[in-house]
C-alpha positions in Angstrom: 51.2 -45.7 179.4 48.1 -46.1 177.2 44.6 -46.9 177.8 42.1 -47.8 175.2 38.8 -46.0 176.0 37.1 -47.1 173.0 36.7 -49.1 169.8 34.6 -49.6 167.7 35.9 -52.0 165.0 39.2 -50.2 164.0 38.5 -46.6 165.6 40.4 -46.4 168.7 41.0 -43.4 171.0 43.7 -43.5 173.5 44.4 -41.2 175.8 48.4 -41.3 177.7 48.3 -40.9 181.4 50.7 -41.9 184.0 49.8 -43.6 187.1 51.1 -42.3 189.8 50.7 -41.7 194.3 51.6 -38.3 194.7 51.7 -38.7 198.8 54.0 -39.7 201.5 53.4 -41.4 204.5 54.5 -40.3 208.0 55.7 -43.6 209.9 55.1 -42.2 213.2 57.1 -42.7 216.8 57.0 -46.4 216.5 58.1 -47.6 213.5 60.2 -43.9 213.5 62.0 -45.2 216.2 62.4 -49.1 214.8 63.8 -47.4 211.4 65.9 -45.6 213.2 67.2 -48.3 215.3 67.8 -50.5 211.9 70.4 -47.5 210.9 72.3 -47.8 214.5 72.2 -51.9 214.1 69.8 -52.7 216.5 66.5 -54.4 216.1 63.6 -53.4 218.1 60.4 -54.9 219.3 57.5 -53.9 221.3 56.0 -55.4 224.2 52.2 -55.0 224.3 50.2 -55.0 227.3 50.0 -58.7 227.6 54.1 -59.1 227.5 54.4 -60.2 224.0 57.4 -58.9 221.7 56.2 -57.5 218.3 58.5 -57.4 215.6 58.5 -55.1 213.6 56.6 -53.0 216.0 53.2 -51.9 215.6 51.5 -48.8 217.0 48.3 -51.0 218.1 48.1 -54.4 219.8 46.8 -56.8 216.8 45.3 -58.8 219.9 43.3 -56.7 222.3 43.4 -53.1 219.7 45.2 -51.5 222.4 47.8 -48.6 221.8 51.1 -49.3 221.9 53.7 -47.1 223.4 57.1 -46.0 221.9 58.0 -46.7 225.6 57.6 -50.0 225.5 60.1 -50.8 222.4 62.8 -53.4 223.4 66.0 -54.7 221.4 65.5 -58.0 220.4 68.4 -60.3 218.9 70.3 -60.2 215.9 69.3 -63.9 215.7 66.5 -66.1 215.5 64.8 -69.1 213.8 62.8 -69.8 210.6 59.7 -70.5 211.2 58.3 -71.3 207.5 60.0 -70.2 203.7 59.8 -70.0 200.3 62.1 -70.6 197.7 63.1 -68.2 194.8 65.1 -69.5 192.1 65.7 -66.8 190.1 65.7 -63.3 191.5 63.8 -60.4 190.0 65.1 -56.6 189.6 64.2 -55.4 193.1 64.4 -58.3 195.1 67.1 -57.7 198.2 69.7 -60.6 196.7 70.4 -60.9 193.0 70.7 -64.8 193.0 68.8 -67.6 194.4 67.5 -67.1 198.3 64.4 -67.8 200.6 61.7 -65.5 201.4 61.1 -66.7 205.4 59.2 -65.7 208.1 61.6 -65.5 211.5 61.3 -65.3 214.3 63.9 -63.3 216.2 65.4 -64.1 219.9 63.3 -62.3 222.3 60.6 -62.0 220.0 57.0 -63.5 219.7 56.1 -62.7 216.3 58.0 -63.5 213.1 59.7 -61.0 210.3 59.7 -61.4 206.8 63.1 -61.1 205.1 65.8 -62.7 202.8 68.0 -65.3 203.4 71.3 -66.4 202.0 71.1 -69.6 202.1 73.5 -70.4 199.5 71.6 -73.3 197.8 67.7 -74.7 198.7 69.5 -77.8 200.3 70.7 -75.5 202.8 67.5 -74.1 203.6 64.9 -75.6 206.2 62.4 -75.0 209.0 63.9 -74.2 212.3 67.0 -73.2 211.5 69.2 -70.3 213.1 70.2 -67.5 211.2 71.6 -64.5 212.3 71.5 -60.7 210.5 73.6 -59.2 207.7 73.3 -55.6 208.0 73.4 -53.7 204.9 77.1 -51.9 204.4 75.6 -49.0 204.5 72.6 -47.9 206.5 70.0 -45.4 206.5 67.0 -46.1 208.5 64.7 -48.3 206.1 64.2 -52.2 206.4 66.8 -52.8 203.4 69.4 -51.7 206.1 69.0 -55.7 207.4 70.5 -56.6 203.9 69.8 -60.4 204.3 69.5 -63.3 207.3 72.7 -65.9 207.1 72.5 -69.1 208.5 74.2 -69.0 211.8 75.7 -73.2 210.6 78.5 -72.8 208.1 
């Protein structure tokens, strides 16, 4: 990469450098355990001091700030509904399906808040607000969110 640091008419200097974040994150007991649970086919929640079911899990109540216990995760369903989507028509180089799919927020049986992920829904006719799908898990899985490889619709 190349980064013009000056010119002057025609001079130019460039210098090369490559942008980089030479860190990793820890993800902690919650979301340590909510990965890990994604690798055995399970999706987990946590239920915060007032009773609600976040999913994914967080380590702090976004209500109230409190802390949030890994002792307090629960499985939540495979299944849920779409609360809201977006289309995409044609699929870019990292995106989890290769071919046209929806970008929706859902919301998960047992749950109270809603996930972000794919789904298949084969055309955008087939896709709407409210409807069930269910999980694809990934073929294989290794404890990262990509192990839900997509959302189906639960309707044929």
């Amino acid at each position: 990469m190349k980064r013009v640091l000056f010119d002057h008419v025609n001079d130019v200097l460039e210098a090369d450098y490559v942008l980089e974040f030479t860190y990793t994150r820890s993800v902690g007991e919650v979301i340590g355990q909510f990965l890990a649970g994604l690798r055995e086919g399970q999706i987990l929640g946590i239920r915060t001091a007032s009773g609600r079911v976040l999913v994914p899990p967080t380590e702090y109540d976004p209500d109230s700030g409190e802390r949030c216990s890994p002792s307090d995760l629960v499985e939540v369903g495979g299944s849920g509904s779409v609360k809201t989507w977006a289309w995409v028509s044609e699929s870019r180089k990292r995106c989890p399906l290769q071919r046209p799919f929806a970008w929706a927020l859902i919301q998960l049986d047992g749950a109270d808040t809603a996930l972000l992920h794919a789904v298949d829904a084969g055309s955008i006719e087939h896709m709407r607000t409210g409807m069930r799908v269910r999980v694809r898990w990934a073929r294989e899985r290794s404890g990262r969110i990509e192990d839900i490889a997509c959302f189906e619709p639960e309707e044929p």
